[in-house]
Backbone as ProteinMPNN parsed JSONL, in Angstrom:
{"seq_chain_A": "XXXXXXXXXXXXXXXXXXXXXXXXXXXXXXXXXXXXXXXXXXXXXXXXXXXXXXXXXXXXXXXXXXXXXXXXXXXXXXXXXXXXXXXXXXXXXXXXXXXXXXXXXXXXXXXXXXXXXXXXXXXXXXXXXXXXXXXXXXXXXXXXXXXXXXXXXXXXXXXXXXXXXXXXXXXXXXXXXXXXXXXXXXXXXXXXXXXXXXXXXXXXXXXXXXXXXXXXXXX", "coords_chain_A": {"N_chain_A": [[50.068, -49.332, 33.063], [47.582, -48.576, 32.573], [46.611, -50.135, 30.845], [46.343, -52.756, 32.667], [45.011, -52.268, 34.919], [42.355, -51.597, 33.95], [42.099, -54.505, 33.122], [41.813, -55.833, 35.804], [39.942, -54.355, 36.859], [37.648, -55.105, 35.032], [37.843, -57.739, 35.679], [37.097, -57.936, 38.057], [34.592, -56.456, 38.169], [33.723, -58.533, 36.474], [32.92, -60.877, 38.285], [30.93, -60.606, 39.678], [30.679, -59.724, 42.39], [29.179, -58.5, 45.581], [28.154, -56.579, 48.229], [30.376, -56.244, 50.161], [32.913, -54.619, 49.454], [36.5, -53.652, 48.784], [38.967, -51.589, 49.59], [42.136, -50.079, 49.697], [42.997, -52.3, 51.764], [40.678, -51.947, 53.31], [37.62, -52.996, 54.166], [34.671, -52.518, 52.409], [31.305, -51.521, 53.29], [29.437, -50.4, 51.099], [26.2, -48.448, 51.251], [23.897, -47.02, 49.878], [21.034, -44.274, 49.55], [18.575, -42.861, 47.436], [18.069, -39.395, 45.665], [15.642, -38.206, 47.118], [14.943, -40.264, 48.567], [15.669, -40.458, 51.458], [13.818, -38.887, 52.881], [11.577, -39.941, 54.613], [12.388, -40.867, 56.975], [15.181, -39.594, 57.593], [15.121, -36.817, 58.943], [15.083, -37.347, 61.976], [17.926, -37.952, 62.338], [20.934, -37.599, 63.575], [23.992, -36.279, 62.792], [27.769, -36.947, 63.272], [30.094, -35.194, 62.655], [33.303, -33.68, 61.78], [36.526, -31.98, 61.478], [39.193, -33.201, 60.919], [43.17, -34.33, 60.758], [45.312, -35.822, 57.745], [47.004, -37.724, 55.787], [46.868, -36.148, 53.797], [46.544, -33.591, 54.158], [44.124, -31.374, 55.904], [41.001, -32.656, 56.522], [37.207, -32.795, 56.238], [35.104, -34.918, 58.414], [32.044, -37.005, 58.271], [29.926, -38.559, 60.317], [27.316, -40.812, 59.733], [24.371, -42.538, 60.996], [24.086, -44.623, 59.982], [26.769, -45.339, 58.953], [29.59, -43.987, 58.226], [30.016, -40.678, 55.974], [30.353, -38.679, 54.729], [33.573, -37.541, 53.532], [35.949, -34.884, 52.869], [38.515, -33.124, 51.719], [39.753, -30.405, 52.984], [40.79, -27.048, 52.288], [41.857, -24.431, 54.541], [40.406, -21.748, 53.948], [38.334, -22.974, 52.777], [37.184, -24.586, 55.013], [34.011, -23.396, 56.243], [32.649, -23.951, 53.357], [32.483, -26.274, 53.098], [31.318, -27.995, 55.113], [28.903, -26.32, 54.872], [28.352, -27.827, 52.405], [27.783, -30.619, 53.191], [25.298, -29.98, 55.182], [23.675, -29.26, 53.18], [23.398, -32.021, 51.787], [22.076, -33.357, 53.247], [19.067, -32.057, 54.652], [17.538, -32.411, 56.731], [18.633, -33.408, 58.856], [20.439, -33.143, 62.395], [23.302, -31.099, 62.882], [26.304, -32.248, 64.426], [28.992, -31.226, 66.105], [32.35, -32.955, 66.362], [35.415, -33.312, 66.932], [36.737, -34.927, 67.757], [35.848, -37.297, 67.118], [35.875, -37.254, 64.201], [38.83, -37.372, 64.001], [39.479, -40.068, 64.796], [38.449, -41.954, 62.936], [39.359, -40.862, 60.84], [41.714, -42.075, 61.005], [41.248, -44.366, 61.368], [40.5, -45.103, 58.748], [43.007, -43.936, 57.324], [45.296, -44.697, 58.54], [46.064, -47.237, 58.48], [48.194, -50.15, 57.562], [48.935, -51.05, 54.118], [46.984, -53.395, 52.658], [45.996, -54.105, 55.416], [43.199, -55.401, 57.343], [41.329, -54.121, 59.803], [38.89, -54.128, 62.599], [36.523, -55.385, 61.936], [33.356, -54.574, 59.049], [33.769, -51.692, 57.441], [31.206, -49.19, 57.69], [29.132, -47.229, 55.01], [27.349, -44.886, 54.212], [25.939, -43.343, 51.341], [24.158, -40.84, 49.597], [22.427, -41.102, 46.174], [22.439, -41.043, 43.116], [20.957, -43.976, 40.965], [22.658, -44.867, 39.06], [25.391, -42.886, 39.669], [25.819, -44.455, 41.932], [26.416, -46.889, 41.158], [28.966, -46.339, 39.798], [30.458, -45.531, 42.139], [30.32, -47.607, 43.35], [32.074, -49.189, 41.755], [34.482, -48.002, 41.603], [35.574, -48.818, 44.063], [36.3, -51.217, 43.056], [38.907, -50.671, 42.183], [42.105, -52.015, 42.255], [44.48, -50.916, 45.336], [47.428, -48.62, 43.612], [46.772, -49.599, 41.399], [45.856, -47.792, 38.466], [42.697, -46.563, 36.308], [41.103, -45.117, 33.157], [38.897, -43.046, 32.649], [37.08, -44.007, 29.921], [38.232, -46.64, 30.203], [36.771, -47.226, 32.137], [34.525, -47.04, 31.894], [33.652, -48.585, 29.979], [34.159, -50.463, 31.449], [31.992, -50.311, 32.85], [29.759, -51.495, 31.152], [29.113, -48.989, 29.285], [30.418, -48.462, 26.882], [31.352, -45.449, 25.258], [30.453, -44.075, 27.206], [32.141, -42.186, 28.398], [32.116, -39.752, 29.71], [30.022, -39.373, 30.697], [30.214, -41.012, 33.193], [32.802, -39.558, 34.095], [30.853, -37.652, 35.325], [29.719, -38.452, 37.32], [32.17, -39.631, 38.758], [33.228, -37.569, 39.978], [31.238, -36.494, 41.592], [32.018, -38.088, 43.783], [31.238, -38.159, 47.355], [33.016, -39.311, 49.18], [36.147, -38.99, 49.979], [39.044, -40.11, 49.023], [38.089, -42.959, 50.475], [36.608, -43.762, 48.875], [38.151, -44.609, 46.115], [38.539, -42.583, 43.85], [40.876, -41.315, 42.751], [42.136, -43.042, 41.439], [41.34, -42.75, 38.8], [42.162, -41.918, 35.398], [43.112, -40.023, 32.207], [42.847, -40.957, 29.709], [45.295, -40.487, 28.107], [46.983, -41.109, 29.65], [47.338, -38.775, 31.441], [46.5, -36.725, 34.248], [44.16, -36.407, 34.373], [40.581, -34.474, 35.67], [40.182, -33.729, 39.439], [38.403, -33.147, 42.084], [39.43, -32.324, 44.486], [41.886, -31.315, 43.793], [44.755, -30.963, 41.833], [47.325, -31.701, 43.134], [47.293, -33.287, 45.118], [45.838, -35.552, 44.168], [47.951, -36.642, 42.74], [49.816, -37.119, 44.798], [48.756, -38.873, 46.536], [48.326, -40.922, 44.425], [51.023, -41.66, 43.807], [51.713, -42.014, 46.737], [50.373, -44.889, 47.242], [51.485, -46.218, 45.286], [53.67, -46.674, 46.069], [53.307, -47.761, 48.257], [53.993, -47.207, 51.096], [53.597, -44.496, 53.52], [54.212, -40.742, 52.946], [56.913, -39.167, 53.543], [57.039, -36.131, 54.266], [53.784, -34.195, 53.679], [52.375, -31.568, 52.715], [49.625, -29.414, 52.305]], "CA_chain_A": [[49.249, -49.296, 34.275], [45.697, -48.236, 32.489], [45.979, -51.385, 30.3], [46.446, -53.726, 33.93], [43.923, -51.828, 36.067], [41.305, -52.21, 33.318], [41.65, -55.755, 33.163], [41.821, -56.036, 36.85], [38.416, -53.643, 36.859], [36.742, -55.623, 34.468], [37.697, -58.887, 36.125], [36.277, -57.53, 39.191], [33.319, -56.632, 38.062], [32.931, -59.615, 35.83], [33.047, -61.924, 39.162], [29.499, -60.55, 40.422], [30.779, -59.59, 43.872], [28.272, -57.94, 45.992], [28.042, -56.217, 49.05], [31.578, -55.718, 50.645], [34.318, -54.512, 48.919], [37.847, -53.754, 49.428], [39.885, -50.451, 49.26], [43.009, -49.943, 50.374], [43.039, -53.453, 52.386], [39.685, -52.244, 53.929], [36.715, -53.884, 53.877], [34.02, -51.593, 53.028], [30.248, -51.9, 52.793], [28.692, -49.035, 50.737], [25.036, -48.437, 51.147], [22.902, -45.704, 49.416], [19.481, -43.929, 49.36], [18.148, -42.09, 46.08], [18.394, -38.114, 46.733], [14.412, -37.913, 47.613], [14.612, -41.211, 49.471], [16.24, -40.274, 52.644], [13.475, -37.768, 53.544], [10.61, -39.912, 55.668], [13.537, -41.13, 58.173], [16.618, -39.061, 58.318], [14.523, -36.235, 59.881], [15.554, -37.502, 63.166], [19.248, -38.521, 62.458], [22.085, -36.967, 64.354], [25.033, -36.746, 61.978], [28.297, -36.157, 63.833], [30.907, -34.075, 62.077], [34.656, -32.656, 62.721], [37.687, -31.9, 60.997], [40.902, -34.337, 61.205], [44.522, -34.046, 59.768], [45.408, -36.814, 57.138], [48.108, -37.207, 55.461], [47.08, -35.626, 52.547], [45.961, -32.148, 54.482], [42.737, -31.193, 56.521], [39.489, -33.649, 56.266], [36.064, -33.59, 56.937], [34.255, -36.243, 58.192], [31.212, -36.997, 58.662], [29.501, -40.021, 60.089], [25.403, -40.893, 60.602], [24.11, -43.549, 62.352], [24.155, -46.121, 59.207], [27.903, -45.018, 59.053], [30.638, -42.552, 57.517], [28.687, -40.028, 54.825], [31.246, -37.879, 54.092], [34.775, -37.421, 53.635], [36.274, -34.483, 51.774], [39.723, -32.435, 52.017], [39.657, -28.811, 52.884], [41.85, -25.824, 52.552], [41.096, -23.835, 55.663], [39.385, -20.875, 53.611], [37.167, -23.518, 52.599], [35.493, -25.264, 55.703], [32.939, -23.416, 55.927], [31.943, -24.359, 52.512], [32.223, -27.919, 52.867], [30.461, -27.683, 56.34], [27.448, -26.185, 54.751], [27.572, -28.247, 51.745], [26.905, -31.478, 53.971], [24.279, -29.287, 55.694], [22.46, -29.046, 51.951], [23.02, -33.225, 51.209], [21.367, -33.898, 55.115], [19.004, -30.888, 55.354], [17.293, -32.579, 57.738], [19.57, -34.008, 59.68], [20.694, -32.434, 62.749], [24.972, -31.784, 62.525], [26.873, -31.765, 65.611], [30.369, -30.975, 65.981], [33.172, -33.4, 67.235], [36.275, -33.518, 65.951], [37.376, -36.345, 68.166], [35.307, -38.321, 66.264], [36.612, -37.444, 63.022], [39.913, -37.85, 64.32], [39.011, -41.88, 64.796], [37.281, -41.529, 61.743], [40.634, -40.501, 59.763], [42.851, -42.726, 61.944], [40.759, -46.198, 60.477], [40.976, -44.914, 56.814], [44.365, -43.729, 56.607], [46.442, -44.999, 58.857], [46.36, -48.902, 58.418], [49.106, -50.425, 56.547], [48.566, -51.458, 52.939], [46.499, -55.246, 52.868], [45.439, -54.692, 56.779], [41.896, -55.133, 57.891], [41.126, -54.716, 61.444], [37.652, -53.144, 62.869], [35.417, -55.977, 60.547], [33.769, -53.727, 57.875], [33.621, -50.251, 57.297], [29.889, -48.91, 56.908], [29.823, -45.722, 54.521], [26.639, -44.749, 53.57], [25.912, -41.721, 50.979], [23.03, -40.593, 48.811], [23.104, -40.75, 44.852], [21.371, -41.582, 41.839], [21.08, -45.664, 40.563], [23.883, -44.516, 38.117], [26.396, -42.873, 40.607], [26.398, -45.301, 43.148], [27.092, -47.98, 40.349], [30.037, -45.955, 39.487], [31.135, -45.33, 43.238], [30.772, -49.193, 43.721], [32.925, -49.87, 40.447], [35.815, -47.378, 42.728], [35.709, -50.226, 45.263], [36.945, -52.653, 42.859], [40.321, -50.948, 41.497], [43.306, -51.951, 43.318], [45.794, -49.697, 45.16], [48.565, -48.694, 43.187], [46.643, -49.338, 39.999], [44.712, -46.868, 37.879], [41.84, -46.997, 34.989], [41.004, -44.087, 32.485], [37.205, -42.658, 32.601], [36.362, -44.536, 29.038], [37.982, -47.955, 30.777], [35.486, -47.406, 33.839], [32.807, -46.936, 31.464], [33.655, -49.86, 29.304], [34.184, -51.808, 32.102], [30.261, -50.694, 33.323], [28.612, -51.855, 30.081], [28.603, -47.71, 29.361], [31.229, -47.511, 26.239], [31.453, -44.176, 25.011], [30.293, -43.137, 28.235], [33.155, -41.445, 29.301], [31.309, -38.396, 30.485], [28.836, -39.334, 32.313], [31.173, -41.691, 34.13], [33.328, -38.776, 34.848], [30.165, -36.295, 36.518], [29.424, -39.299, 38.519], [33.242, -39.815, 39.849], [33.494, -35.7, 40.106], [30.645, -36.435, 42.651], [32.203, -38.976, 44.493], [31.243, -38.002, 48.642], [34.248, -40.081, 49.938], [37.291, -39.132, 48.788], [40.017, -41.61, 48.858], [37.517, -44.224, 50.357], [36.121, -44.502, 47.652], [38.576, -43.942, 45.065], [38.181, -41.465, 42.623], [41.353, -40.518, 42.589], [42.778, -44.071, 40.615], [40.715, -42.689, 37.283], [43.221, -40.733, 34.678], [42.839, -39.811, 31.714], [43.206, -42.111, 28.773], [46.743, -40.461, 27.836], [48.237, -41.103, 30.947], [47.217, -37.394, 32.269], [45.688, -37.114, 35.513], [42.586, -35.323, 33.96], [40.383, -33.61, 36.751], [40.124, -34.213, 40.91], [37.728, -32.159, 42.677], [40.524, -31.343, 45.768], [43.446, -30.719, 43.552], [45.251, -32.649, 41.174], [48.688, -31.457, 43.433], [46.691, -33.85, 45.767], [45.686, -36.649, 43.9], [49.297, -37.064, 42.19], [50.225, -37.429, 46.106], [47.677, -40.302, 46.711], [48.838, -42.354, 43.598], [52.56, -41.578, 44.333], [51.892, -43.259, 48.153], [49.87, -46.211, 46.627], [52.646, -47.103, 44.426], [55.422, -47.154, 47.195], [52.871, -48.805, 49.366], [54.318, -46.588, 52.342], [53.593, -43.067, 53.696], [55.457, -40.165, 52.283], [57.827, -38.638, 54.631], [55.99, -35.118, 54.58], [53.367, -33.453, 52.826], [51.59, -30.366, 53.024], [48.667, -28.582, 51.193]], "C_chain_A": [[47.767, -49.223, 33.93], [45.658, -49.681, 31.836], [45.979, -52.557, 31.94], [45.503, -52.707, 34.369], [42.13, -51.958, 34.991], [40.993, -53.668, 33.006], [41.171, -56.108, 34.515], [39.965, -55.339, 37.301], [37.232, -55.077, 36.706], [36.593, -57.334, 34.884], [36.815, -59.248, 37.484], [35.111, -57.95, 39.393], [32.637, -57.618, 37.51], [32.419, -60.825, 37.122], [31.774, -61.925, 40.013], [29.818, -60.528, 41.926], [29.874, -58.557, 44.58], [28.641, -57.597, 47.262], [29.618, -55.583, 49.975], [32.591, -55.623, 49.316], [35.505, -54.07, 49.784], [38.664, -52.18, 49.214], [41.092, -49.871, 50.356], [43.112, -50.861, 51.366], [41.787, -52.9, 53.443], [38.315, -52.417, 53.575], [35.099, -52.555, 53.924], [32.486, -52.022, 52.304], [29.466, -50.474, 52.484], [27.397, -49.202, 50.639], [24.432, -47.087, 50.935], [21.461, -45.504, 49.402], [19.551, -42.877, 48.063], [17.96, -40.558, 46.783], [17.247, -37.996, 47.145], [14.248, -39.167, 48.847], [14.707, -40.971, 51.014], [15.034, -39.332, 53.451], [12.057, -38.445, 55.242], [11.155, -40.377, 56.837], [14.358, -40.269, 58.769], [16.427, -37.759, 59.376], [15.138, -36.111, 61.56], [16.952, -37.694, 63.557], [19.76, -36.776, 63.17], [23.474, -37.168, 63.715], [25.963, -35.929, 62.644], [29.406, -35.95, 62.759], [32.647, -33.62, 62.154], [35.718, -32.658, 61.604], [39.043, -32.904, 61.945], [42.1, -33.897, 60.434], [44.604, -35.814, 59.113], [46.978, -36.089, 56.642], [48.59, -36.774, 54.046], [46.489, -33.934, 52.688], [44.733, -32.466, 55.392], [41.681, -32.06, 55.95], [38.456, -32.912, 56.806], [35.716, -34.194, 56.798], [33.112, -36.109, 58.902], [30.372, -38.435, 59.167], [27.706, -39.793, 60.51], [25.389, -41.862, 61.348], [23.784, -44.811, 61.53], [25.941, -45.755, 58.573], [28.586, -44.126, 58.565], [29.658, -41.972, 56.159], [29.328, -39.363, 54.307], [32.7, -38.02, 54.682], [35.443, -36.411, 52.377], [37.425, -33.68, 52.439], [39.345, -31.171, 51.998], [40.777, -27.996, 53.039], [40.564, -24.91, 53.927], [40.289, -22.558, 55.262], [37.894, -21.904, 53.522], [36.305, -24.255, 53.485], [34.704, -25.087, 55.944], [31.841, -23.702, 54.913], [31.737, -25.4, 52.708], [31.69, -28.072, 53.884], [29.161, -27.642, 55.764], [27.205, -27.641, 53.317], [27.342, -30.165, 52.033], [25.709, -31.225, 54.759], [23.015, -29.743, 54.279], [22.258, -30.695, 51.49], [21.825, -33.691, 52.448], [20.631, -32.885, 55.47], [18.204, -31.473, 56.38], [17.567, -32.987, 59.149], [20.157, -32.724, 60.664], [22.642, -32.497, 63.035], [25.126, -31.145, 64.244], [28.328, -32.067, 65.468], [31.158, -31.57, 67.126], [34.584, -33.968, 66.571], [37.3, -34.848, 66.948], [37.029, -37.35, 67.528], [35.568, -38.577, 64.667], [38.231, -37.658, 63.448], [40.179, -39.44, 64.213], [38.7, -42.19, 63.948], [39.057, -41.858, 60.609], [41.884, -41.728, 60.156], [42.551, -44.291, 61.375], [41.173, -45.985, 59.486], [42.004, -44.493, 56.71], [45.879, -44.451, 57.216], [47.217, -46.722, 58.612], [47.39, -48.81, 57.132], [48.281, -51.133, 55.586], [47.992, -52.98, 53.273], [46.045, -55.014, 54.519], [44.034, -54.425, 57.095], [41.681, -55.412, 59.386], [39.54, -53.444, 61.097], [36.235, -54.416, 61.914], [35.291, -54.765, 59.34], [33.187, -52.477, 58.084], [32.401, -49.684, 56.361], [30.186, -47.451, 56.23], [27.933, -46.532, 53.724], [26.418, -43.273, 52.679], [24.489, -41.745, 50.294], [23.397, -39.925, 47.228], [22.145, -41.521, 44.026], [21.403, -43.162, 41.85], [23.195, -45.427, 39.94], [25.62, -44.249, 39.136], [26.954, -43.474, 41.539], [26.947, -46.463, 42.194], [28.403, -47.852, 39.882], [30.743, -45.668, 41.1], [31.445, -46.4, 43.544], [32.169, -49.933, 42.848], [34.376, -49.62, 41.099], [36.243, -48.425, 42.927], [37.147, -50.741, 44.719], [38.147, -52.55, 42.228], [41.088, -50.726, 43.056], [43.934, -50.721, 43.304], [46.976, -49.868, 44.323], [48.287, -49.196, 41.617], [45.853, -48.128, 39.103], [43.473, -47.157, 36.001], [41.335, -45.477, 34.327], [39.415, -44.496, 32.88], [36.983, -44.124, 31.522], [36.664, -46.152, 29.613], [36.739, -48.506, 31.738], [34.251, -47.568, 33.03], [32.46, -47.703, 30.764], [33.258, -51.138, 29.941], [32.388, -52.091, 32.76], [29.45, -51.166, 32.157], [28.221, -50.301, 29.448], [29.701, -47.544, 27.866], [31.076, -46.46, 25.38], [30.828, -43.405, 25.874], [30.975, -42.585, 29.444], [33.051, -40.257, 30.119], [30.393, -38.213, 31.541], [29.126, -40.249, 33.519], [31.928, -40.284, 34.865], [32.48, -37.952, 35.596], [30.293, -37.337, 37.417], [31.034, -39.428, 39.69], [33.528, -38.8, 40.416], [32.298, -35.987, 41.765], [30.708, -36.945, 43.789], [32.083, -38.094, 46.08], [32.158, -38.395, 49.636], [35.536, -40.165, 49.931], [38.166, -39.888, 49.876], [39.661, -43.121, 49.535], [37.418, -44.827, 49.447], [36.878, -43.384, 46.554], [38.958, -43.484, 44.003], [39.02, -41.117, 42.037], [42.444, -41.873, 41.556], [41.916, -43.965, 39.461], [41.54, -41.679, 36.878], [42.789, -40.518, 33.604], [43.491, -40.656, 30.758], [44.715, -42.063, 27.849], [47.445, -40.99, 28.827], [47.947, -40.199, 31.91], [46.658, -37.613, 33.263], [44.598, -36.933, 35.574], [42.2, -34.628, 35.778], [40.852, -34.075, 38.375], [39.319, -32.965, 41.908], [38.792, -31.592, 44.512], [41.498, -31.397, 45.429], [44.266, -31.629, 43.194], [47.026, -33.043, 41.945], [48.809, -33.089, 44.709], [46.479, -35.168, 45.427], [47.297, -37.405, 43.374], [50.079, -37.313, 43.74], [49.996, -39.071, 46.473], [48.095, -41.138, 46.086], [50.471, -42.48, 43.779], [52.544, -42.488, 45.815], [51.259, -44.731, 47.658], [51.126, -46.626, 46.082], [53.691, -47.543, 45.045], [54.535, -48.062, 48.065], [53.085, -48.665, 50.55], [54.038, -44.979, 52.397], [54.589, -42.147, 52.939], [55.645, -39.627, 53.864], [57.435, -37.135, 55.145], [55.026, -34.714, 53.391], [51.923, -32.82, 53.109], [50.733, -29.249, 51.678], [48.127, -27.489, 52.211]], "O_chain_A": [[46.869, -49.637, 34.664], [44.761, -50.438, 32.209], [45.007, -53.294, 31.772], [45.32, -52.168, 33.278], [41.052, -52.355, 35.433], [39.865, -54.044, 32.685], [40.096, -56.707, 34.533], [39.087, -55.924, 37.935], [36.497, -55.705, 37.468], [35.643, -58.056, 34.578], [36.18, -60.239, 37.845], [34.57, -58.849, 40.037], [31.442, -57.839, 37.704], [31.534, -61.622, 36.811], [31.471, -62.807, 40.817], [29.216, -61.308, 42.664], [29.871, -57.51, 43.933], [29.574, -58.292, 47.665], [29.683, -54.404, 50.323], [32.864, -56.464, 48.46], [35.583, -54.072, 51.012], [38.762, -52.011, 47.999], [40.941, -49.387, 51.478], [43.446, -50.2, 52.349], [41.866, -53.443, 54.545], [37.93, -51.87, 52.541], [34.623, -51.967, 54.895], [32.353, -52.604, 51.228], [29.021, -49.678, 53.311], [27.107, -50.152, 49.912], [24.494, -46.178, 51.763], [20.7, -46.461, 49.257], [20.549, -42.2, 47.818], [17.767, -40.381, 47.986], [17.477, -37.336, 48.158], [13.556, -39.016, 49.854], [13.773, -41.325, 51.734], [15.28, -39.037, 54.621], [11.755, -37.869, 56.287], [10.426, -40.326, 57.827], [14.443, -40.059, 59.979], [17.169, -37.552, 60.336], [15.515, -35.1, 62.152], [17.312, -37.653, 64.733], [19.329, -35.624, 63.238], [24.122, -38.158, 64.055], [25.745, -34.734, 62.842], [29.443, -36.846, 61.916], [32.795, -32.985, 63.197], [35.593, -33.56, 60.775], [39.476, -33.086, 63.083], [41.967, -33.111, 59.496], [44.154, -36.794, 59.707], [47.646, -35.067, 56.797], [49.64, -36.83, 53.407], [46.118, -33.218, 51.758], [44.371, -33.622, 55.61], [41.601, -32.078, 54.722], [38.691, -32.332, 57.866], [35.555, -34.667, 55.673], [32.978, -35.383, 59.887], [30.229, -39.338, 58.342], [27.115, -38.994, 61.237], [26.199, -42.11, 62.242], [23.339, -45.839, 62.04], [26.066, -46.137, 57.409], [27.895, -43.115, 58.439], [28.828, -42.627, 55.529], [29.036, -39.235, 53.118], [33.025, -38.421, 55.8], [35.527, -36.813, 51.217], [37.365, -33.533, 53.66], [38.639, -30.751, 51.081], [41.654, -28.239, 53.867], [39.352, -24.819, 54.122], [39.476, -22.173, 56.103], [36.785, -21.682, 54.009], [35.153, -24.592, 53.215], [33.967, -26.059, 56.106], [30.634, -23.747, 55.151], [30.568, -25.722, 52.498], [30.953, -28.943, 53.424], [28.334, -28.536, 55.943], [26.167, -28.298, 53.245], [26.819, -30.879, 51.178], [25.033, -32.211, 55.055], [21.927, -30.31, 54.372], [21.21, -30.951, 50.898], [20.821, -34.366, 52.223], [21.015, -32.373, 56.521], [18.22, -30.636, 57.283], [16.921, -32.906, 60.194], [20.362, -31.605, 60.195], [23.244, -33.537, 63.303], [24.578, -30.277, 64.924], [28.78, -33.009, 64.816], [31.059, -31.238, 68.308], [34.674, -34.938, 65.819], [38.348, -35.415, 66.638], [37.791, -38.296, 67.331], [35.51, -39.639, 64.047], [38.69, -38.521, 62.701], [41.096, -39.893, 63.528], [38.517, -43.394, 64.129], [39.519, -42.803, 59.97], [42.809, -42.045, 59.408], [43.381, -45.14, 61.051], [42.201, -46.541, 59.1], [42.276, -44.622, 55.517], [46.98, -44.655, 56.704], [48.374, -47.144, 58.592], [47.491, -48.011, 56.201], [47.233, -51.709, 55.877], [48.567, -53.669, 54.116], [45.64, -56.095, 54.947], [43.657, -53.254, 57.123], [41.792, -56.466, 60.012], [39.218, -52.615, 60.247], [35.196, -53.998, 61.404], [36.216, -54.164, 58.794], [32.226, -52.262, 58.823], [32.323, -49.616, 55.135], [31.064, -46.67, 56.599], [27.511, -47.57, 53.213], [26.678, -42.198, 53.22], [23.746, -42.705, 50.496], [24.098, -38.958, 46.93], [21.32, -42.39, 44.306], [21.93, -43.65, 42.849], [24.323, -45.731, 40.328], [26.576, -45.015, 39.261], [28.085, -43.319, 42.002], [28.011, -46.971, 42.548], [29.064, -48.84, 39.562], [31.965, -45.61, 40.958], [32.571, -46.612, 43.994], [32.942, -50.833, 43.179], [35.251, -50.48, 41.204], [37.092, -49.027, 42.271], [38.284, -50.796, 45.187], [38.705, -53.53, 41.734], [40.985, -50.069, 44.092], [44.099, -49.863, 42.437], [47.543, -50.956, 44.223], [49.167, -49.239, 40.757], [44.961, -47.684, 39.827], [43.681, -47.808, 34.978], [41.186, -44.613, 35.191], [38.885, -45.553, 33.221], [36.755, -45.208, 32.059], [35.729, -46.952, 29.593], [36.125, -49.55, 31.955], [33.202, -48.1, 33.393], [31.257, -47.888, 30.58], [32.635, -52.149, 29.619], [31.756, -53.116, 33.019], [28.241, -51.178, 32.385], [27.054, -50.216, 29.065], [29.882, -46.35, 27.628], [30.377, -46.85, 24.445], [30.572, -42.231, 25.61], [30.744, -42.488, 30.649], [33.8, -39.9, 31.028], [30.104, -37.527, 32.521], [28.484, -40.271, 34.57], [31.665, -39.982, 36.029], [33.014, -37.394, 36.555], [31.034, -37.133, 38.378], [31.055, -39.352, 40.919], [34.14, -38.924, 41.477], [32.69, -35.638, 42.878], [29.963, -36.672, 44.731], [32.929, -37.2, 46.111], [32.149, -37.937, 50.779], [36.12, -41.248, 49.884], [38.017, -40.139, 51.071], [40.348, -44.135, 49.406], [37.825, -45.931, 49.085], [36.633, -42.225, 46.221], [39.74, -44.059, 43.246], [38.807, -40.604, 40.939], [43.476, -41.463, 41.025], [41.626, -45.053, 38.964], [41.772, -40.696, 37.582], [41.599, -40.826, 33.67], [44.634, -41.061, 30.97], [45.208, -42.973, 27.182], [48.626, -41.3, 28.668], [48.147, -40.474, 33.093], [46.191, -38.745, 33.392], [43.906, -37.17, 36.564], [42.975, -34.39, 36.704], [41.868, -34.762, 38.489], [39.918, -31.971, 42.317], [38.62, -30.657, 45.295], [42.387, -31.525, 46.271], [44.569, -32.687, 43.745], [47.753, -33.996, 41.667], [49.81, -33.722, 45.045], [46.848, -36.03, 46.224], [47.626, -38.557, 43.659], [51.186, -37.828, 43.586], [50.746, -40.036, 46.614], [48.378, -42.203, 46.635], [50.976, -43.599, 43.876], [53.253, -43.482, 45.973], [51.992, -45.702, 47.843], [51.74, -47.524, 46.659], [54.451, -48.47, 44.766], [55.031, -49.071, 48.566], [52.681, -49.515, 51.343], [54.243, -44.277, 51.407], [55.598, -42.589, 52.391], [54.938, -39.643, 54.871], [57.502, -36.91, 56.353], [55.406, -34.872, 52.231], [50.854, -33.278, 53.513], [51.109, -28.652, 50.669], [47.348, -26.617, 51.824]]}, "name": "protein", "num_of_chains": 1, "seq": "XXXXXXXXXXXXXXXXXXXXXXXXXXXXXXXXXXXXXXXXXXXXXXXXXXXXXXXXXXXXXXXXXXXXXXXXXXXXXXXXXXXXXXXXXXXXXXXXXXXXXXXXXXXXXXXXXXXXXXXXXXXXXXXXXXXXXXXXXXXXXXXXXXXXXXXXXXXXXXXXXXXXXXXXXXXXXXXXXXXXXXXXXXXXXXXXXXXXXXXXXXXXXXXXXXXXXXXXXXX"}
């Protein structure tokens, strides 16, 4: 599977595709600002907010007004953390709370069947270095149901032996299973890290591979 998802990577990226990509049969257009950039605009933004159920546990989501900004899994001790720490990426931004809207939110990204695009494409903007977003874009381009080790990802960016600084960057990923983070393993096979729980990510690549929901599952 790592030797096929690194070719598949590197064929990807060799093909110079720009602007939309694809994950999980949806069509998504990632757009970023540098972390100082965002400050003589977003001032005024209105970023709305809410918790959803998925079917890999509790979400938040977050969307602005150039589209989705966040997406991360919470245990219920933790939403207030993950609450504030979209507060600290957007401090200017004012958050408002609607969890109908993450509901809709969770309902595009998870529920479509494997290969279906409806809605055109799915804006997702975040904020991140040159570096990180080059590695969030690289996400995009592995298929579901395959996976690529850190040092493949970093081979495949023109980065080899930069297996490390590939991995802070995917550790930072803002989107989880949009953009995903969670098809990088570790060059044995292992699952190496996952910033919401590797009980979690071994879920995620387990449904990719069947290509259908699991029947329950609870974190």
């Amino acid at each position: 599977m790592l030797r096929a998802g690194e070719r598949a990577l590197k064929a990807a990226l060799g093909s110079a595709r720009s602007g939309r990509r694809r994950s999980r049969g949806l069509r998504v257009r990632l757009d970023a600002v540098s972390p100082g950039g965002w400050k003589p605009w977003v001032v005024r933004w209105a970023i709305v907010a809410g918790y959803a159920d998925s079917p890999f546990g509790r979400c938040l989501v977050g969307e602005s007004p150039r589209g989705i900004c966040r997406l991360a899994f919470v245990e219920f001790k933790d939403r207030r953390a993950e609450w504030t720490a979209l507060q600290r990426t957007w401090p200017g931004a004012r958050l408002d709370r609607d969890d109908g809207v993450a509901a809709r939110w969770a309902d595009r990204v998870f529920r479509q069947p494997a290969g279906a695009v409806s809605g055109g494409v799915l804006r997702a903007f975040v904020q991140g270095t040159a570096f990180q977003v080059r590695v969030w874009r690289a996400l995009l381009e592995i298929p579901p149901g395959t996976v690529v080790s850190y040092g493949g990802l970093a081979a495949a960016l023109g980065r080899s032996g930069g297996a490390r600084a590939v991995g802070a960057a995917v550790g930072r990923n803002p989107l989880a299973w949009l953009v995903p983070c969670h098809r990088v393993i570790g060059a044995a096979g292992g699952l190496g890290g996952y910033r919401w729980g590797l009980a979690r990510k071994r879920a995620m690549l387990a449904w990719e591979s069947r290509q259908r929901p699991p029947a329950g599952c609870a974190f």
